[in-house]
C-alpha positions as CSV (number, residue, x, y, z in Angstrom):
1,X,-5.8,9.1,22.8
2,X,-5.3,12.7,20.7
3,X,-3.1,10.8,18.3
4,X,-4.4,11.0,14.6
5,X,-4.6,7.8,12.7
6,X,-2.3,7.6,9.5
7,X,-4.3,8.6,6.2
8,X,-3.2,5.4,4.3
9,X,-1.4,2.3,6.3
10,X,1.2,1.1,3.9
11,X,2.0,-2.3,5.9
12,X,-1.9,-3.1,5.8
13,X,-1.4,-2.9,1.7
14,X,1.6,-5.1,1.3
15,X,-0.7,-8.2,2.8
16,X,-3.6,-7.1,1.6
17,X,-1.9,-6.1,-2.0
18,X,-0.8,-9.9,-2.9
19,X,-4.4,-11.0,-1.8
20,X,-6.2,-8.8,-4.6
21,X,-3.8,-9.3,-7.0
22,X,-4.4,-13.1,-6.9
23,X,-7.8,-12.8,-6.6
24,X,-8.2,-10.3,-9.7
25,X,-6.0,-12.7,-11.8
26,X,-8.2,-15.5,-10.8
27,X,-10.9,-13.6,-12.3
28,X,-9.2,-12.3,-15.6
29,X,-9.9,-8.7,-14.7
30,X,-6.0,-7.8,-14.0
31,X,-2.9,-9.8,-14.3
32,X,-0.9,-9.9,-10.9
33,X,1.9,-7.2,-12.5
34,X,-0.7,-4.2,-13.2
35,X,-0.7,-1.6,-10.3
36,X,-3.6,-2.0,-8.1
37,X,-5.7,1.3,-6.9
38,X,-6.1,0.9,-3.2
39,X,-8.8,3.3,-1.1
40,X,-8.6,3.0,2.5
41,X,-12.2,3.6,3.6
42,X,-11.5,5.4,6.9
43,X,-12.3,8.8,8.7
44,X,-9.1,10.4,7.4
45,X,-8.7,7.5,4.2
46,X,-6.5,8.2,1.5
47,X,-5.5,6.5,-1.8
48,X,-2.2,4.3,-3.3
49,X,-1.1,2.5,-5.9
50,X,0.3,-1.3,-5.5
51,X,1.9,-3.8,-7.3
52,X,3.3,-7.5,-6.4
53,X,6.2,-9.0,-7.7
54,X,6.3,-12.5,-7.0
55,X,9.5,-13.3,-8.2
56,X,11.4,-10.5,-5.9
57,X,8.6,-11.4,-3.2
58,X,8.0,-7.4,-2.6
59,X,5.3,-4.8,-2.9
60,X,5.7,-1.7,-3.9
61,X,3.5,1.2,-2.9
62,X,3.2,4.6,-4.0
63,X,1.3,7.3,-2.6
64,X,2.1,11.0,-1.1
65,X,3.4,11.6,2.4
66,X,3.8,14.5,4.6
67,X,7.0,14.5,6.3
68,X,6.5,15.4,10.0
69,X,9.7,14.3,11.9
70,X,13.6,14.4,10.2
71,X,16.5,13.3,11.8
72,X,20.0,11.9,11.4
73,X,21.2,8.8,13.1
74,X,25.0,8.4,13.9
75,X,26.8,5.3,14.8
């Protein structure tokens, strides 16, 4: 469709980032409040960091971004 896909999809992450932490702290390799290194293998892939917290039930993410669109909404 012409439209470029995003780099890095940050909703992907936050289910895929619980998933991985679990399974890594299965394993012993990481406990689940280490930041995890995500790739996204993908034409135009870039790379974030993520961490669960299970007691707040949230992921964070941090990665860059380009802004391409600024606004200001008024109610």
């Amino acid at each position: 469709m012409g439209i470029n896909e995003d780099p890095v999809t940050g909703s992907a992450h936050c289910v895929l980032a619980p998933y991985w932490s679990e399974q890594m702290s299965k394993e012993g390799e990481a406990p689940p409040t280490n930041w995890i290194n995500c790739r996204q293998c993908s034409k135009r892939g870039g790379e974030l960091l993520a961490r669960v917290d299970e007691d707040q039930r949230k992921v964070s993410i941090i990665g860059g971004a380009i802004i391409v669109l600024s606004g200001t909404l008024y109610y």
